[in-house]
C-alpha positions as a Markdown table, in Angstrom:
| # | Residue | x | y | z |
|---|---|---|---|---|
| 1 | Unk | 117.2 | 99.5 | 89.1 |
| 2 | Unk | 113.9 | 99.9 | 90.8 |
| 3 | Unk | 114.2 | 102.0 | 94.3 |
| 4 | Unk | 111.2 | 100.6 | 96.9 |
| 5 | Unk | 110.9 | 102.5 | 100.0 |
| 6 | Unk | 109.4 | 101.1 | 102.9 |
| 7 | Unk | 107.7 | 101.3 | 106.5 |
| 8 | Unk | 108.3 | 98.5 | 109.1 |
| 9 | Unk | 106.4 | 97.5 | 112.2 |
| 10 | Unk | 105.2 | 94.5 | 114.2 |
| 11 | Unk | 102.0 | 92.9 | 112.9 |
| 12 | Unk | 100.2 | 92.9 | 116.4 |
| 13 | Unk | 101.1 | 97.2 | 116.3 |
| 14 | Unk | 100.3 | 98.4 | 112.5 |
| 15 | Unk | 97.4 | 95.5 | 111.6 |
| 16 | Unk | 95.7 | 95.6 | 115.1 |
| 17 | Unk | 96.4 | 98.4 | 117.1 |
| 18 | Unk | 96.4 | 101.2 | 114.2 |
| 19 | Unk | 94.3 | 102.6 | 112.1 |
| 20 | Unk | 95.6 | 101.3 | 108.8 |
| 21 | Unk | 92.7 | 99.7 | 106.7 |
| 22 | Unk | 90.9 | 102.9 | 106.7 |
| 23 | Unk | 94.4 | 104.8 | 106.1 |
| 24 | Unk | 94.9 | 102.8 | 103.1 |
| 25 | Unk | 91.7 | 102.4 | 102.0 |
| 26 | Unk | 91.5 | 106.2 | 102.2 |
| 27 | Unk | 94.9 | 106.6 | 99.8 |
| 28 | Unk | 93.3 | 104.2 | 97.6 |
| 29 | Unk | 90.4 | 105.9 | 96.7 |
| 30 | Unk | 92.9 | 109.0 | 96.8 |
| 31 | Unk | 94.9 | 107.4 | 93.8 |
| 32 | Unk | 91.9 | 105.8 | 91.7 |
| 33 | Unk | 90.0 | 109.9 | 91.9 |
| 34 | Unk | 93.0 | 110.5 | 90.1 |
| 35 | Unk | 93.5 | 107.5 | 87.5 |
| 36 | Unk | 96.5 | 106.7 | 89.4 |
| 37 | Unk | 98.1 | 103.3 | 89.3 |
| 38 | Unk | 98.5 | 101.6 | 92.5 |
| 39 | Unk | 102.2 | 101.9 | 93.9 |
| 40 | Unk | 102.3 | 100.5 | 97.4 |
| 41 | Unk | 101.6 | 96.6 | 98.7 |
| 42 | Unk | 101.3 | 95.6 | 102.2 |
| 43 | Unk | 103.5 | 92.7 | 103.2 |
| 44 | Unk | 103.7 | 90.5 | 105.9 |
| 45 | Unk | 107.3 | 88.5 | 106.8 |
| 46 | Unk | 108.7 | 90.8 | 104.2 |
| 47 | Unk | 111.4 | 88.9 | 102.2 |
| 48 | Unk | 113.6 | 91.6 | 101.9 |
| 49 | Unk | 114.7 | 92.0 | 105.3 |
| 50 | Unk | 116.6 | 88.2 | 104.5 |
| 51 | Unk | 118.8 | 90.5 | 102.4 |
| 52 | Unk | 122.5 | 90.3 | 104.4 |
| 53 | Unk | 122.5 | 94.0 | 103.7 |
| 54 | Unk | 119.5 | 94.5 | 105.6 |
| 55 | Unk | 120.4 | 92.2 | 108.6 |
| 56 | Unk | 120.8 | 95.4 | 111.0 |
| 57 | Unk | 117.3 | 96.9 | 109.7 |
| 58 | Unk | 116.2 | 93.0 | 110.4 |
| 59 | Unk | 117.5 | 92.6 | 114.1 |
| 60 | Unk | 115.1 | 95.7 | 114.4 |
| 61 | Unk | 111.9 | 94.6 | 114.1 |
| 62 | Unk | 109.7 | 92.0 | 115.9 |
| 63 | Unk | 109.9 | 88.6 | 114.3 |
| 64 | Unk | 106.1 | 88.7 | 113.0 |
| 65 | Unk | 107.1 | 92.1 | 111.0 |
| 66 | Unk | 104.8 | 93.7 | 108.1 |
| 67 | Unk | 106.2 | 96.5 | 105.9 |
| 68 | Unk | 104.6 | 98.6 | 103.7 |
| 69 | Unk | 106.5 | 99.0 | 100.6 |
| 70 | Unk | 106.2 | 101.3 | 97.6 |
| 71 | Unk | 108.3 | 103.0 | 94.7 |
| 72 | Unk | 106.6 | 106.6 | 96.1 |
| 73 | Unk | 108.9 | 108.0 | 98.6 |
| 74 | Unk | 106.2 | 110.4 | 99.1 |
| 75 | Unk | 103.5 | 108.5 | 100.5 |
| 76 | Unk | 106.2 | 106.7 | 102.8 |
| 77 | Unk | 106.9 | 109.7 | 104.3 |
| 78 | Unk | 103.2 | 110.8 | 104.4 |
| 79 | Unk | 101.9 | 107.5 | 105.4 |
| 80 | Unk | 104.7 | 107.9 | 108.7 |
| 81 | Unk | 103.1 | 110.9 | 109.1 |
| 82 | Unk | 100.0 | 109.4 | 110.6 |
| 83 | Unk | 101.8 | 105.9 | 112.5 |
| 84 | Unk | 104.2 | 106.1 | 115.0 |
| 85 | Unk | 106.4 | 103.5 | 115.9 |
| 86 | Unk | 107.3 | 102.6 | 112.7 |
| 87 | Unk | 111.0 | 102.0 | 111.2 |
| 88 | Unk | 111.8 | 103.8 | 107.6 |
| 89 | Unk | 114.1 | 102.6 | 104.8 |
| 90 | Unk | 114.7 | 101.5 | 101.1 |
| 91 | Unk | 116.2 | 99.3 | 99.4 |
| 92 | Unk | 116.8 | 98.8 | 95.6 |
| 93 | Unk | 116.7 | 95.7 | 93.3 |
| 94 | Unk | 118.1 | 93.6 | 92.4 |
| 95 | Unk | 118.6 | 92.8 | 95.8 |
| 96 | Unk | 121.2 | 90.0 | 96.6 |
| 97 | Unk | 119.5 | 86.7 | 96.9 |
| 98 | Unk | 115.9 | 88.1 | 96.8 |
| 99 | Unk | 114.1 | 87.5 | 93.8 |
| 100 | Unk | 110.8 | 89.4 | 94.3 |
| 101 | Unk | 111.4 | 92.3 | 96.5 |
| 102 | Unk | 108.0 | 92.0 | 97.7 |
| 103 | Unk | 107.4 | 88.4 | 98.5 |
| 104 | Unk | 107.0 | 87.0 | 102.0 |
| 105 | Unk | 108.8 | 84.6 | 104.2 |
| 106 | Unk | 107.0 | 82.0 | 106.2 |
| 107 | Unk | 107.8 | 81.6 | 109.9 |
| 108 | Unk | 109.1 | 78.3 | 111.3 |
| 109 | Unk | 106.9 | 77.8 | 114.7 |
């Protein structure tokens, strides 16, 4: 079993109205000054939230919903830090009826 926790927010809030390209790109070059393997992925319409175990976390968010996910707890918790209005959580796999735990949905218009 693979534990992935994760931070959740409206697209328009986290890709638009925050800082978080230079936040990440900042904990990027963080984790390759120290040979360190990439552990977080940003993803929008994030499939896991289809989980029926998540369904309460899902009624939570904004329909157009990114999360950032990753297997560090550690840079969750840091990365909340420096966002607010942001929803914490994890999850681990396998997770009933999700195959890749961080694939997207698409949105029916």
């Amino acid at each position: 079993m693979t534990t992935y926790h994760y931070l959740l927010a409206s697209q328009k809030f986290l890709l638009e109205e925050e800082p978080l390209e230079e936040v990440l790109n900042e904990r990027i070059r963080h984790y390759k000054e120290r040979n360190k393997e990439i552990d977080f992925w940003l993803v929008k319409q994030p499939a896991f939230l289809e989980a029926s175990s998540l369904s309460k976390i899902k009624s939570q968010v904004p329909a157009k919903s990114v999360a950032i996910i990753s297997t560090n707890e550690q840079f969750i918790i840091w990365l909340k830090l420096r966002l607010e209005y942001v929803l914490l959580g994890k999850f681990e796999t396998p997770l009933e009826g999700i195959e890749d735990p961080l694939a997207s949905v698409d949105l029916v218009a």
